[in-house]
C-alpha positions as CSV (number, residue, x, y, z in Angstrom):
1,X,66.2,141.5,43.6
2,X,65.3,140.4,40.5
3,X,63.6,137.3,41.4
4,X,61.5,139.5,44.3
5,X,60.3,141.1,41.0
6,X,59.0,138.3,39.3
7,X,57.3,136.2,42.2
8,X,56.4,136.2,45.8
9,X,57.9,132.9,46.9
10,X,60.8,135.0,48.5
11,X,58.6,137.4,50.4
12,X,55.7,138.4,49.5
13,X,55.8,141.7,51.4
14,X,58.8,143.2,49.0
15,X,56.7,141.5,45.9
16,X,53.8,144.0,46.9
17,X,56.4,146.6,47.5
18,X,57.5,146.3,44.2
19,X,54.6,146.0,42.7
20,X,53.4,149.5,44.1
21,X,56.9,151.3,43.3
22,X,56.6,150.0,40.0
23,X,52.9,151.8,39.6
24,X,54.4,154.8,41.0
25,X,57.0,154.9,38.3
26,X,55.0,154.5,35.0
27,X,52.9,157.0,36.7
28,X,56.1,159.4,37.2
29,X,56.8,159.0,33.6
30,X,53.9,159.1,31.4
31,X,56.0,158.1,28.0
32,X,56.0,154.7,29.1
33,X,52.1,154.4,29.0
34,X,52.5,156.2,25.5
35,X,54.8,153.4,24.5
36,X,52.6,150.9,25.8
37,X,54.5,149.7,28.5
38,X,52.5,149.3,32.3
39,X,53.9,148.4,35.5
40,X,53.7,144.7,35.5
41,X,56.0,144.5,31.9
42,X,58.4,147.4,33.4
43,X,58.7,144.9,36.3
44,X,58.8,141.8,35.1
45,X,61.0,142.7,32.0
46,X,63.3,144.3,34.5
47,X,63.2,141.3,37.1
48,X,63.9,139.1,34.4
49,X,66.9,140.8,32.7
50,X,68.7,141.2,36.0
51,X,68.2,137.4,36.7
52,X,69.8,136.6,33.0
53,X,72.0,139.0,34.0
54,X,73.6,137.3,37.3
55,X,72.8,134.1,35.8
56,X,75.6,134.8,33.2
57,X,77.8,136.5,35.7
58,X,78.0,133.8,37.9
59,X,78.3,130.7,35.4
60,X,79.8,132.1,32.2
61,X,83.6,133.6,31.9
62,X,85.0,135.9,30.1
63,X,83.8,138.6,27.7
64,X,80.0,137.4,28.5
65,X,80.5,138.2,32.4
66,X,81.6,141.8,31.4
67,X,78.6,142.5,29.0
68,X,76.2,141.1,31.6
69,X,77.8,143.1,34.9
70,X,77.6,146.2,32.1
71,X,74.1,145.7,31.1
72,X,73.0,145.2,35.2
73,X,75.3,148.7,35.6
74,X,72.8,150.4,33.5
75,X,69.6,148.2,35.3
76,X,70.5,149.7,38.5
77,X,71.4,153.4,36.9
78,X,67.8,153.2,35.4
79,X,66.3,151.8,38.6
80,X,68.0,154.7,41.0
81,X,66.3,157.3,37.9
82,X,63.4,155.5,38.9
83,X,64.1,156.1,42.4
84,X,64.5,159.9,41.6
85,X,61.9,160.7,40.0
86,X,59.3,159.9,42.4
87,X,61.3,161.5,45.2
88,X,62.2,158.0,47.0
89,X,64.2,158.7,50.4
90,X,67.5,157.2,50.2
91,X,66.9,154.4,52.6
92,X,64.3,153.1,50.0
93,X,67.2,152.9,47.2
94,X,70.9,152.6,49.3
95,X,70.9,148.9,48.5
96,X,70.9,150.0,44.6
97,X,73.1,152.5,44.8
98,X,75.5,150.3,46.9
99,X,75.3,147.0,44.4
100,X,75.6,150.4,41.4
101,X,79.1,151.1,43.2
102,X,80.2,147.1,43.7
103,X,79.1,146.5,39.9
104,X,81.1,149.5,38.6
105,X,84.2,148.2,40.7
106,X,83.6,145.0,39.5
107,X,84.0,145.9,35.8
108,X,86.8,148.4,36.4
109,X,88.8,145.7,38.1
110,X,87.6,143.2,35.4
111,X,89.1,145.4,33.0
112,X,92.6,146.3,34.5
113,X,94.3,143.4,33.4
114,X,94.1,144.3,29.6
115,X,95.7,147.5,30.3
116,X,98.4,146.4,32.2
117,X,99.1,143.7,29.3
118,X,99.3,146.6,26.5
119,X,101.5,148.8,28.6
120,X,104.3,146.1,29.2
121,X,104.6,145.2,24.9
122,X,107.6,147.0,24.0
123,X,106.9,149.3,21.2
124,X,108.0,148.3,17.4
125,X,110.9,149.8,16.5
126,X,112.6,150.6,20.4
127,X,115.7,150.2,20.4
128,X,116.0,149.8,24.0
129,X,114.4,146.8,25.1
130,X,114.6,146.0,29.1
131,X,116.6,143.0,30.0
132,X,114.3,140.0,31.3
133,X,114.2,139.5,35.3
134,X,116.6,137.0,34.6
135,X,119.5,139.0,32.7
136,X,119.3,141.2,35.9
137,X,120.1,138.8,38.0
138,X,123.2,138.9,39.7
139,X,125.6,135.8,38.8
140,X,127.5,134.2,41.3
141,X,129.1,131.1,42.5
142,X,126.8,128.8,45.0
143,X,128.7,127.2,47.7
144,X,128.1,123.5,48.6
145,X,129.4,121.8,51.6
């Protein structure tokens, strides 16, 4: 979506479509035009921070990929505000708030394995530490034949 912001080479139908959503939000908030900011740098400035965005979440790992899935969470948060406030139907902003959902999954699941980590350290101090999968195991004799 971000690339259908910054050109029409994809389709230049949803370029003009965005182009005209875009108007209809600086016109929805008129803040933006105090702060200097029209439609075509809203847009662009968008377009291109959500390209950076999957750029970095497709080719760098680690810490990086969680910053730029959390700063395309709040893209898509502003966008479906966006979508709000000029009284969009939902149809016009499911796909946001469907890639919203997948990118909040994303970073929750992205995240899980740090907690599970900290929970199994045994605490300083515990007396009772649990035997390893090993010590558990039951010893007996193999037979070979």
């Amino acid at each position: 979506m971000g690339t259908t912001k910054l050109t029409p080479r994809l389709s230049k139908d949803a370029y003009s479509e965005m182009k005209r959503a875009y108007k209809s939000y600086v016109r929805a908030l008129p803040l933006l035009k105090k702060m200097g900011i029209n439609s075509i740098l809203l847009r662009k400035s968008i377009g291109a921070l959500e390209v950076a965005c999957g750029i970095v979440m497709t080719l760098v790992p680690g810490r990086p990929k969680d910053v730029a899935n959390f700063f395309l969470l709040l893209l898509v948060l502003a966008v479906l505000f966006f979508h709000q406030l000029v009284g969009d139907p939902l149809k016009r902003y499911a796909h946001a708030l469907v890639f919203g959902i997948l990118l909040t999954c994303r970073l929750l699941i992205a995240r899980k394995p740090e907690d599970r980590s900290s929970e199994k350290k045994p605490l300083p101090g515990n007396a009772e530490e649990q035997p390893s999968l090993y010590e558990k195991a039951p010893q007996g004799k193999v037979k070979v034949s």
